[in-house]
PAZAPA-4460 file (N, C-alpha, C; in steps of 0.05 Angstrom, whole numbers, plus 32768, in hexadecimal, padded with zeros to 4 digits):
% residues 93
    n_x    n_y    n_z   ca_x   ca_y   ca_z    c_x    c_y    c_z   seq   type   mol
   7FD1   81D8   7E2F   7FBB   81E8   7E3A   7FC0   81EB   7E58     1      X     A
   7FB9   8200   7E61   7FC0   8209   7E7B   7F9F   81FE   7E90     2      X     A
   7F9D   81E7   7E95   7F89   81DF   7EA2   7F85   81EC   7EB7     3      X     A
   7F96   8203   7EC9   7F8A   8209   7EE8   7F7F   8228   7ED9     4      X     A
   7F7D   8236   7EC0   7F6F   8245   7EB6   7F57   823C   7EBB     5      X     A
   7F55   8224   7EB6   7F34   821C   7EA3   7F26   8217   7EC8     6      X     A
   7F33   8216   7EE0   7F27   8206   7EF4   7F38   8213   7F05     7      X     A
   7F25   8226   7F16   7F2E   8235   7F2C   7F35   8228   7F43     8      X     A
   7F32   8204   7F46   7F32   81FB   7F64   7F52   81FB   7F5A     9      X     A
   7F62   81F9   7F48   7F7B   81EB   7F44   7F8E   8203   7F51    10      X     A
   7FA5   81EE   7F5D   7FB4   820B   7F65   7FD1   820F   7F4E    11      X     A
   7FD9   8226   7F48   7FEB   822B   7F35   8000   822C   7F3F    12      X     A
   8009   821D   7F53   802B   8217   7F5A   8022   8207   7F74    13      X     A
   803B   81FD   7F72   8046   81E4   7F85   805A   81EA   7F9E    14      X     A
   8050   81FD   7FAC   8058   8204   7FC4   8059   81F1   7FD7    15      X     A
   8036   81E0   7FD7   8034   81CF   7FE8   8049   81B4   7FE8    16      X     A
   804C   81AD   7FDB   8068   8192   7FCF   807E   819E   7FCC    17      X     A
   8086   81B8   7FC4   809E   81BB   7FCD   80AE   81C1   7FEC    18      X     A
   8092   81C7   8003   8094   81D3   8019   8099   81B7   8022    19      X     A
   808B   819D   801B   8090   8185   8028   80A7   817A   8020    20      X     A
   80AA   8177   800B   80D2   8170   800D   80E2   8177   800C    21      X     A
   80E2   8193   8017   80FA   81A7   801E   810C   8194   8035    22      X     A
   80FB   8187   804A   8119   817F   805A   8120   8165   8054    23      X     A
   8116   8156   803D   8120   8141   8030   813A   8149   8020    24      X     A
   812D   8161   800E   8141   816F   8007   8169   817E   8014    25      X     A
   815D   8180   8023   8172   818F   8037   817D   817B   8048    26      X     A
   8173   816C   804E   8175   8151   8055   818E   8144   8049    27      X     A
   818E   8141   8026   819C   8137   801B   81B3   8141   8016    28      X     A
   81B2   815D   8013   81C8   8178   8015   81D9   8166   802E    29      X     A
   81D2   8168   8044   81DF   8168   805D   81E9   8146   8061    30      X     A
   81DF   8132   8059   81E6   8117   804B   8201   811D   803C    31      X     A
   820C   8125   8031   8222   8125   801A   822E   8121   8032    32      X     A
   8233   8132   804E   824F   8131   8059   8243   8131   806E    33      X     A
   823F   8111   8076   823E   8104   808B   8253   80FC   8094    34      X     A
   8269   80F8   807D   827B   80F0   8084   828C   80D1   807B    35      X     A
   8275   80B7   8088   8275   80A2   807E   8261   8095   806F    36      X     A
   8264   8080   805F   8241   8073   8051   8233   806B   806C    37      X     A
   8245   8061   807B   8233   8056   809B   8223   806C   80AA    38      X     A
   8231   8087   80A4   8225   8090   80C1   8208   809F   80A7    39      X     A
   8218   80A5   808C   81F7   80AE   8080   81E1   80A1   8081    40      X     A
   81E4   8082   807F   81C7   806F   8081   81C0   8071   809A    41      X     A
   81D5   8072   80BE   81C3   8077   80D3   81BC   808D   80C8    42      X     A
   81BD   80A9   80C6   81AF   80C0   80CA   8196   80C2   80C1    43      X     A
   8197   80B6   80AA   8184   80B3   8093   8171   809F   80A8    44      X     A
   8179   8088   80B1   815E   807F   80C2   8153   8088   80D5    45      X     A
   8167   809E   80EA   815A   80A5   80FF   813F   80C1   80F3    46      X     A
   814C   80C6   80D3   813A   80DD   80C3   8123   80CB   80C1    47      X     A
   812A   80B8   80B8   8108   80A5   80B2   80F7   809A   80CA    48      X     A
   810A   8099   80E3   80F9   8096   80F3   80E7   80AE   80FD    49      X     A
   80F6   80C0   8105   80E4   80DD   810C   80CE   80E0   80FA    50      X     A
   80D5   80DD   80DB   80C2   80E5   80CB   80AA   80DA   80CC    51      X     A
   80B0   80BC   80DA   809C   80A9   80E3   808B   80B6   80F5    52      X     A
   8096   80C0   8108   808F   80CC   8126   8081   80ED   8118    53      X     A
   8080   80F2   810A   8077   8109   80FE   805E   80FF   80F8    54      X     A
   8059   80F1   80E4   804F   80E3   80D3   8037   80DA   80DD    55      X     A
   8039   80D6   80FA   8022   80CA   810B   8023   80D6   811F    56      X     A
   802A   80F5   811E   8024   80FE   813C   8029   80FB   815A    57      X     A
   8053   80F4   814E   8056   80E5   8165   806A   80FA   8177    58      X     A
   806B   80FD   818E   8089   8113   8192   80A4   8101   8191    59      X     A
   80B4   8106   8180   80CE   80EC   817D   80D5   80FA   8198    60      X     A
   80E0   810E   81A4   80EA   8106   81BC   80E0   80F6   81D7    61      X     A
   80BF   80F4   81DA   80B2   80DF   81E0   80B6   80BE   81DC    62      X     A
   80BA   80C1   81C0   80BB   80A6   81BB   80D6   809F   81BC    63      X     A
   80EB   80A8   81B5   8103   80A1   81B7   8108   809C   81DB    64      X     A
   8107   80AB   81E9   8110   80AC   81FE   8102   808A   820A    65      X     A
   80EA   8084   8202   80DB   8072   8205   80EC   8060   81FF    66      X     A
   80EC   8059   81E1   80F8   8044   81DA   8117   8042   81E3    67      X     A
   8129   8056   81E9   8140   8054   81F0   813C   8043   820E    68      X     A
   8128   8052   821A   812F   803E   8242   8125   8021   823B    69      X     A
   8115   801E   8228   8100   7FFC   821F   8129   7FED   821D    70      X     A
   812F   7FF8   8200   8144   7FEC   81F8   815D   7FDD   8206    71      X     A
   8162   7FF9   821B   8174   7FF4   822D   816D   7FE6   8240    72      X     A
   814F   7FD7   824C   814B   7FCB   825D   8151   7FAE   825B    73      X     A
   8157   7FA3   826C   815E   7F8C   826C   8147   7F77   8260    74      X     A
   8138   7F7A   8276   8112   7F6A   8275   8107   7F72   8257    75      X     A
   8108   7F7D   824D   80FE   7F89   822E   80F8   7F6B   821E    76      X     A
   80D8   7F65   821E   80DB   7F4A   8216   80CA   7F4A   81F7    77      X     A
   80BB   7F6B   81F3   80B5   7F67   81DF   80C4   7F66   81BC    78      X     A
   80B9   7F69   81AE   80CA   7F74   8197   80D3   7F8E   8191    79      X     A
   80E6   7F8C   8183   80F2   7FA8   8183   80E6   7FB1   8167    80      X     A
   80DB   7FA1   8151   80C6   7FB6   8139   80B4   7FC6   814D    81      X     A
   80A6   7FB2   8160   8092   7FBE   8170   8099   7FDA   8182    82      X     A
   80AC   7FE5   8182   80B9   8002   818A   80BD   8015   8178    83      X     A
   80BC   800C   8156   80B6   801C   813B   809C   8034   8147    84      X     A
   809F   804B   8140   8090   805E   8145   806D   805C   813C    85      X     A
   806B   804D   8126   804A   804C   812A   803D   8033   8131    86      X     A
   8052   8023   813F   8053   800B   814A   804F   8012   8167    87      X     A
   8059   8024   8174   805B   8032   818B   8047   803E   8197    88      X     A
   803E   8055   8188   802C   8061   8179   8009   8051   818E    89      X     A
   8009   8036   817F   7FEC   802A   8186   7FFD   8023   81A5    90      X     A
   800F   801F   81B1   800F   8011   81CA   8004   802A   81E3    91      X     A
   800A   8040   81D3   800B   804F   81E6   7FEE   8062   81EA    92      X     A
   7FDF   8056   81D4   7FCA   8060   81D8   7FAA   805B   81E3    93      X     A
***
């Protein structure tokens, strides 16, 4: 039985879920030829971090640039989970 007949709130295709993992999708396309297994798992994390930084409204070039001068500083005494983007996120707010 075709349930979004019977109930006008339902919607009859999946635009919305396919519009959201389109660049998971393409994502993975572009994964095949990274080249090495090493450099696909970094890409793949710097993808999960942004997504992070998406995810909570964050600008990754904000936060990256952030965490890159923290990192490189000598004195840097906190943790480095605590530089994770929705970890970041509450310090800065």
């Amino acid at each position: 039985m075709k349930y979004y007949a019977l109930h006008g709130g339902l919607q009859i295709d999946n635009n919305l879920i396919e519009n959201a993992i389109r660049p998971v999708a393409l994502g993975r396309k572009n994964w095949l030829f990274a080249g090495t297994h090493d450099t696909a798992q970094n890409a793949a994390m710097i993808y999960s971090l942004f997504a992070t930084c998406k995810k909570h409204n964050i600008n990754p070039h904000d936060w990256l640039t952030d965490v890159l001068r923290k990192m490189n500083d000598d004195g840097y005494k906190g943790k480095f989970s605590d530089l994770l983007p929705h970890r970041w996120a509450t310090t800065k707010a």
